[in-house]
VMD Tcl script that draws the C-alpha trace (Angstrom):
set ca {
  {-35.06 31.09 13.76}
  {-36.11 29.78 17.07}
  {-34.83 25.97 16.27}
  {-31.51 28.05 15.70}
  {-31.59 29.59 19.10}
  {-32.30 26.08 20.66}
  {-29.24 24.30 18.87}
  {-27.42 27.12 19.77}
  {-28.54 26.36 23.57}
  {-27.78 23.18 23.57}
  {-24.01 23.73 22.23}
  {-23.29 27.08 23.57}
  {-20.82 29.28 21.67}
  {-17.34 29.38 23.67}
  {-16.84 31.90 26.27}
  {-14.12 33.93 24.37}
  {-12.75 34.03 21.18}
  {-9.69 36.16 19.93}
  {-10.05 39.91 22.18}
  {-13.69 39.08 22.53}
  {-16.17 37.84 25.09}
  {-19.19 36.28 23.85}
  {-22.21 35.94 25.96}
  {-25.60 33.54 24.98}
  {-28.95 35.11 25.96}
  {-31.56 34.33 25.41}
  {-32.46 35.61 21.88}
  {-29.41 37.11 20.94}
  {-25.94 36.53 21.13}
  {-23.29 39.08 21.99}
  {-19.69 39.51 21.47}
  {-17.75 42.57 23.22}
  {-13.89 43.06 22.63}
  {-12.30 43.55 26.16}
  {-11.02 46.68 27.21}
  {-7.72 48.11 26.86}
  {-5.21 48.03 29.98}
  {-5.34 51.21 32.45}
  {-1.98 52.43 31.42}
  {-2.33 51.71 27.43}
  {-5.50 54.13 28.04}
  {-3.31 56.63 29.76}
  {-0.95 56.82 26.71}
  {-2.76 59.32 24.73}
  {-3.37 61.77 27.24}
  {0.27 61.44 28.33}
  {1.59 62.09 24.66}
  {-0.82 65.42 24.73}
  {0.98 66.73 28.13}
  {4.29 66.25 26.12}
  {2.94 68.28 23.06}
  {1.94 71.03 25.50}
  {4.99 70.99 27.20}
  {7.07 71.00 23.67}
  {4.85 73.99 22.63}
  {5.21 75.89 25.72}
  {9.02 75.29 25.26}
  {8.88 76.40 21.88}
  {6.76 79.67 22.45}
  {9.29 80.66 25.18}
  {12.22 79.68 22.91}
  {10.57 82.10 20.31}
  {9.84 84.91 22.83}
  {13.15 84.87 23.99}
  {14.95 84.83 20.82}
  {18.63 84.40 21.50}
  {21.19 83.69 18.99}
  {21.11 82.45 15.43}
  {22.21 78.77 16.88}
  {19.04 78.47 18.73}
  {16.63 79.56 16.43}
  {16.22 75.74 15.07}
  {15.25 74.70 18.90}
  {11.80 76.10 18.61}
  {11.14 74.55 15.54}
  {12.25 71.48 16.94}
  {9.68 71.96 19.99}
  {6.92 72.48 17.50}
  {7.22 69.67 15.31}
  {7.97 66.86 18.45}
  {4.83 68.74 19.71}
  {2.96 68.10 16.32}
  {4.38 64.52 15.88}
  {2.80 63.60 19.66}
  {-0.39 65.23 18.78}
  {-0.82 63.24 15.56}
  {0.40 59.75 17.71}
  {-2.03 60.88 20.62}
  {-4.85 60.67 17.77}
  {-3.88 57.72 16.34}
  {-3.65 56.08 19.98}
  {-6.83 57.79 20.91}
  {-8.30 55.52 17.68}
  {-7.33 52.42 18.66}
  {-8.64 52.81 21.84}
  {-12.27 52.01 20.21}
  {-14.25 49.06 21.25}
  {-16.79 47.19 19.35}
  {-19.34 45.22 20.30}
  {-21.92 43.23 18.18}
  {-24.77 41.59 18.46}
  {-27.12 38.86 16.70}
  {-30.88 39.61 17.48}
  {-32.28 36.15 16.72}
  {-36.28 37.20 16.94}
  {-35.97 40.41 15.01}
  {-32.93 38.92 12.21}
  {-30.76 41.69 12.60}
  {-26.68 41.96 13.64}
  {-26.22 45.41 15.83}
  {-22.46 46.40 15.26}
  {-21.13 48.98 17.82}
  {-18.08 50.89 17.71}
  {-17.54 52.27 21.57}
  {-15.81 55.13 21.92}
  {-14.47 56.53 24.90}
  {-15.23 60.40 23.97}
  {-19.41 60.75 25.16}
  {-21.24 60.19 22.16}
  {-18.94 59.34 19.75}
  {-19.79 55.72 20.23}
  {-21.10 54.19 16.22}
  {-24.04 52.06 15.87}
  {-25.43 50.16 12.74}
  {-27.59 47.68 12.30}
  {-27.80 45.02 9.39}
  {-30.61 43.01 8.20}
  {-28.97 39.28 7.87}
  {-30.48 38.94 4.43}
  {-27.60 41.52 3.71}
  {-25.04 39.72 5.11}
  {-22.84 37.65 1.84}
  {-19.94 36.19 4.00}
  {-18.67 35.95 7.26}
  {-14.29 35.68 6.59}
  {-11.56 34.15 8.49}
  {-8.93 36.92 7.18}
  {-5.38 35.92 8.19}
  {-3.85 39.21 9.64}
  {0.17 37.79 10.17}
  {1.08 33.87 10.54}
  {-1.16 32.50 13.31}
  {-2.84 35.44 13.79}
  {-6.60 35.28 12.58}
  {-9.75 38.06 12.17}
  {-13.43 36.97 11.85}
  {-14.58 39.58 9.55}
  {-18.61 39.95 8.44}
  {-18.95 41.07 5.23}
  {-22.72 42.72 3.68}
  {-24.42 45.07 1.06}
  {-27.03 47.14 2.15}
  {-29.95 47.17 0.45}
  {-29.05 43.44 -0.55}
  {-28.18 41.80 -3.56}
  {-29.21 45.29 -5.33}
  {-26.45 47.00 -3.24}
  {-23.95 48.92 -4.67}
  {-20.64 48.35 -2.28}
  {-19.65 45.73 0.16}
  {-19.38 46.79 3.42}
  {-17.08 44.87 6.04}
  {-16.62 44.97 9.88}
  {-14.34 43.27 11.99}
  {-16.26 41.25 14.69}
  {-12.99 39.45 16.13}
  {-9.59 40.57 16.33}
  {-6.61 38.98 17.47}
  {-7.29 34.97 16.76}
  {-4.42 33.03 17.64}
  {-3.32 29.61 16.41}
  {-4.22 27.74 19.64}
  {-8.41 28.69 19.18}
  {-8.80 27.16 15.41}
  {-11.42 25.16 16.77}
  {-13.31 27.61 18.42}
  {-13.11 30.13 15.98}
  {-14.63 27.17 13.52}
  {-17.41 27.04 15.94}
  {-18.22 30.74 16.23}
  {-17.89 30.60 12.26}
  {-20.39 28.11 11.49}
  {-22.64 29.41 14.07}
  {-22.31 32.72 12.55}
  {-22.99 31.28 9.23}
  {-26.06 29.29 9.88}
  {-27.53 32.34 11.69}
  {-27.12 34.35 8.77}
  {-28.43 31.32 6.47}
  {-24.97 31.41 4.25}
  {-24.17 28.88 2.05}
  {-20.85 26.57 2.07}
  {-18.76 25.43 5.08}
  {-15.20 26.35 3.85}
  {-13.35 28.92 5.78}
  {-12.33 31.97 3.56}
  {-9.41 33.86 3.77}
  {-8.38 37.16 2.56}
}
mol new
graphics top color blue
foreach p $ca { graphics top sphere $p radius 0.5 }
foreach p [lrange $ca 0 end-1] q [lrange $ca 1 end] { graphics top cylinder $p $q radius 0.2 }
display resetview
């Protein structure tokens, strides 16, 4: 592995690819996906002080009563209330970062998902013997992913596993993502030099 680590010194892996940063050290190379705007953060807390609000309304509307006419307001209020909740979640989920990366000396890919709750952040690591493909998936028309596919426990695994490493691939980087590809390949010793697509 350490001739890899020199080629891959002497023709660095680009800068950025897609929503990620990569970074060469030496040893291992990382990619992080950048983080989300201030205000897109903001979003799902702002949807959950609009599903208090709507409850609030709707427990007053209930405690008040009123006339027959009214009655459907509070049930309104509850369900908006519901309805932001479940968008606040979703939000709140695609907030996630992820981060990988390939530990040249020790053969293994680290995959991170970072959370922004403490301690919900995901790690796994993966043996590159496990890994069977590395995919360019096309997500819509000039929009790429680099996706890493493995079995754990190797060939003898039951299921597949896959994990996005790089989201968001536009038209313009073909050529670097062909670079990241191939580097990604030849670290994990695949076969072939076709790009796949799913």
């Amino acid at each position: 592995m350490a001739s890899f680590s020199e080629a891959l010194e002497e023709n660095p892996a680009p800068r950025r690819l897609g929503d990620v940063r990569l970074r060469y050290e030496p040893g291992r190379l990382m990619g992080e996906s950048l983080p989300p705007s201030f205000w897109r953060r903001q979003l799902p807390g702002a949807c959950l002080v609009l599903a208090a609000l709507c409850t609030a309304g709707a427990v007053v509307g209930v405690l008040l009563g009123g006339s027959e006419g009214l009655g459907s307001v509070p049930l309104s209020l509850a369900m908006v209330a519901v309805a932001l909740v479940g968008f606040a979640l979703q939000l709140e989920g695609q907030l996630g970062r992820r981060r990988f990366v390939l530990h040249f000396p020790t053969e293994r890919l680290r995959l991170e998902r970072l959370r922004w709750a403490p301690g919900a952040t995901r790690v796994e690591w993966v043996p590159f013997d496990e890994v069977s493909s590395v995919d360019v998936v096309e997500r819509a028309p000039g929009r790429y992913a680099l996706v890493v596919a493995w079995r754990p426990g190797g060939k003898d695994g039951k299921e597949t596993r896959r994990e996005v490493l790089v989201e968001h691939i536009g038209a313009h980087e073909q050529e670097a993502l062909l670079r990241v590809w191939r580097l990604l390949h030849n670290a994990f010793g695949l076969r072939g030099a076709g790009l796949a697509g799913e």
